[in-house]
Each structure stands twice: as C-alpha cells, then as structure tokens.
C-alpha positions in Angstrom: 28.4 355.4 51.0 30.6 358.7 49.9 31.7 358.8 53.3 32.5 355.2 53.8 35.0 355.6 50.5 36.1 359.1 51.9 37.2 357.5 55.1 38.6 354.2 53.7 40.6 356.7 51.6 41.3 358.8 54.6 42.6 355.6 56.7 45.1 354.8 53.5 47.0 358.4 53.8 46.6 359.0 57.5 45.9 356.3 59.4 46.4 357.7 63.1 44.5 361.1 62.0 41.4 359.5 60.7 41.2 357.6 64.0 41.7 360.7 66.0 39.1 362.3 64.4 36.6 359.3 63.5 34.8 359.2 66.7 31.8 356.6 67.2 31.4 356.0 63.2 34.8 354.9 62.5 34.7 351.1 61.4 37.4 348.3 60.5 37.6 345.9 58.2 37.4 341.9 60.0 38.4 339.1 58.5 37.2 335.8 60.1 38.4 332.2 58.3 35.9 329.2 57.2 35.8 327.0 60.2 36.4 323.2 60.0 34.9 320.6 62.1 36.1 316.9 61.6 34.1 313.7 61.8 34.5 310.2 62.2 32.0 308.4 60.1 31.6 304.4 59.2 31.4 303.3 55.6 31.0 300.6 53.7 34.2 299.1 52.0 32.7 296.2 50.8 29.2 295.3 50.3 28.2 291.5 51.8 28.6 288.8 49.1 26.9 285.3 48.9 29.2 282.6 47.0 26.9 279.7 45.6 28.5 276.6 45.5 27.4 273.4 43.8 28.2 269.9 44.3 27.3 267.2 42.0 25.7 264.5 42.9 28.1 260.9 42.9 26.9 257.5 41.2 28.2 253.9 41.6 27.8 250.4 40.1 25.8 247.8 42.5 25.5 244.3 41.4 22.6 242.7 41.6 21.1 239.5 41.5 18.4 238.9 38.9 16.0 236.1 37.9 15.9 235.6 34.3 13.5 232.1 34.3 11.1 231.5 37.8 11.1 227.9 39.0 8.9 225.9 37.1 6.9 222.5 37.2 7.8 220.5 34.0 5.7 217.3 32.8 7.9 214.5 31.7 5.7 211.3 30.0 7.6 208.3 30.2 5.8 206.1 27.7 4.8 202.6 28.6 7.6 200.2 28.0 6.8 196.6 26.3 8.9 193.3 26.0 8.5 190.2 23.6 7.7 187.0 25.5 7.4 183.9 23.8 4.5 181.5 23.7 3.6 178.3 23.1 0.7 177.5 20.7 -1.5 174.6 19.3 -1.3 174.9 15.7 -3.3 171.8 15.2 -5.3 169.8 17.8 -4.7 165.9 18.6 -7.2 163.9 16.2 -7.2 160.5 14.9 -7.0 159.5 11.5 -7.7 156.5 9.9 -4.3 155.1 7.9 -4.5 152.1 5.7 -0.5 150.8 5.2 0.7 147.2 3.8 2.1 144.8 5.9 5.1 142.9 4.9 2.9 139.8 2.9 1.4 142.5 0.9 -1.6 143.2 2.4 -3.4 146.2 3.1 -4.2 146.8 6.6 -6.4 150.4 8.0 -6.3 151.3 11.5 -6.9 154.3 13.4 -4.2 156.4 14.5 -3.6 159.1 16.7 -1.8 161.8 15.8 -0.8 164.0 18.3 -1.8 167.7 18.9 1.1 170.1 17.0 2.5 173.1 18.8 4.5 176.1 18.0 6.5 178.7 19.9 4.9 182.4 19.2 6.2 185.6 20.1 3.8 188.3 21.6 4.8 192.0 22.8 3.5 192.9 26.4 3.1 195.4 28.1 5.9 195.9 31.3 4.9 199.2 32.7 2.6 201.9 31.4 2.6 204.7 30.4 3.1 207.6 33.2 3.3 211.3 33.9 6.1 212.2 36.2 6.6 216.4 37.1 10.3 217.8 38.1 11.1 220.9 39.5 13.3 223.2 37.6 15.2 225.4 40.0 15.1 229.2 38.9 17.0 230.8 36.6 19.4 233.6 38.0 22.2 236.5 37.0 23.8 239.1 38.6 23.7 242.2 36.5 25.3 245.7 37.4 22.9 248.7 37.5 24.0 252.5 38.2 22.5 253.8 40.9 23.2 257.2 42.9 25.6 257.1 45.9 25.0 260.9 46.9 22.9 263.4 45.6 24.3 266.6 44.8 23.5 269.9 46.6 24.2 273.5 46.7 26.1 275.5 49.6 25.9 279.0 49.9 28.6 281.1 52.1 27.9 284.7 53.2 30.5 286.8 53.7 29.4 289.9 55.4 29.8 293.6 54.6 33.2 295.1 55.2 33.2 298.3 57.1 35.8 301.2 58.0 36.0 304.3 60.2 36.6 307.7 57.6 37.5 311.3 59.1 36.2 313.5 57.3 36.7 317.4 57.7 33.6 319.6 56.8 32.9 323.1 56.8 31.2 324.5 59.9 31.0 328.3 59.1 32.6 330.0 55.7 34.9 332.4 55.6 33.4 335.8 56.6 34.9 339.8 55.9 32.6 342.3 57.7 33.3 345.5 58.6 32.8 345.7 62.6 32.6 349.3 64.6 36.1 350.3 66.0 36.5 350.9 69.7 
C-alpha cells in the first residue's frame, strides 16, 4: 500500500519519469460508466370495468270484462185469477096454497092456487185459470273493469369494457458505474 501512495504521488510530480521507471507494476486508474439497457414493456392503463345497468320493468291498464251476477233461473207464481158470474137461483119452490077470497055477492070462496116457484139472480166468484209457476232466465250480469298488469318486466344489462393497455420504454441499469485500477502496458 505505501508503495501504491508513493507512486500515485510519484505519477502527480513526474508523470513521464514514473512511467519510465515503473516497469511491469505500474497501474492506472479506469473509469468505466453505469450502462443502460432500454425496454419496451406493456402496462396496464386502465383496469377492465363492468357497468351494471338496470331497467325497470313497464305496467299498463287492460280492461276487462267482468261478471258481477251469473245467469240465473228465477220462479215467477202467477196466482190463479177468478171472475164473478152470475146465477140464477130458486129461492122458493113452486107449491100450492089454498086461498079463500070473496066474490063480488059477498061470499067466501077457497080454492087452490099455485103459486109459482121464486128465483133470484146470485153472484158466485170462479175460478178462470189457476194458479201457476212460470221460470225466466235472467241473462248475466257484466262490467268491464280496468286492472294493472305488467307490460315488460324489468332486467339488468351489464357492459364490459376491457382493460386498457400501453407500450412503456423504460431504461434500466445493466452494469453500474465501475473505477478500478487496471495494469498499464
């Protein structure tokens, strides 16, 4: 080591006398720069996304028609209908009676007499028609009545959009920056 300092102190006064006289252990002092290699590389600018979209279902009004009553059977009595007739009666049946009278002389004279039978006119309700069960049909009872229903039903979407990629250079140290003292020749 003294002689490496002796020489390097040598080499600073005299340069061409200490490498006259240095011989086979004379050295110098190298100095090599870092080297540099550059690469292309591919990165990712944007990672892939998903959007989610929804989409609501739609509704609408539909009329529709309804039965509020069924057809139905309905009894209908007619009652029996009656009318007044007239009649003709014996009150009293034809009989004979004996009758005494006076004749025109004063006398009283008895004979037998008929008298005839005696009627009278009577009114009496009859029947006509009877009484009856007749059935009708009652045609159904309808409406029309709106009610919501559901035109389209609602449904989800998704769109991908993919990663997003670039080419970097990038420069990179190969070797580093050396000093090392090599022989001189």
């Amino acid at each position: 080591m003294r002689k490496l300092l002796l020489a390097s102190a040598f080499a600073a006064l005299a340069p061409t006398a200490v490498l006259a006289g240095c011989g086979n252990n004379c050295y110098q002092r190298v100095n090599q720069p870092a080297q540099y290699q550059t690469y292309a590389e591919t990165v990712q600018v944007r990672p892939a996304q998903v959007y989610t979209r929804r989409v609501a279902p739609t509704y609408g009004t539909v009329q529709e028609t309804v039965i509020v009553q069924p057809e139905r059977r309905v009894e209908r009595v007619i009652p029996a209908q009656y009318s007044t007739v007239p009649e003709t009666v014996e009150v009293a049946p034809a009989r004979k009676v004996w009758q005494v009278t006076r004749d025109g002389w004063g006398r009283e004279i008895g004979c037998w007499v008929t008298v005839p039978a005696q009627f009278a006119t009577r009114h009496r309700t009859v029947e006509v028609a009877p009484a009856r069960v007749t059935y009708e049909m009652l045609p159904a009872v309808t409406a029309v009545r709106e009610r919501t229903v559901m035109t389209s039903q609602g449904y989800v979407t998704h769109e991908t959009i993919p990663a997003e990629y670039a080419t970097r250079h990038r420069t990179v140290q190969v070797a580093p920056a050396q000093s090392y003292w090599a022989p001189l020749r």
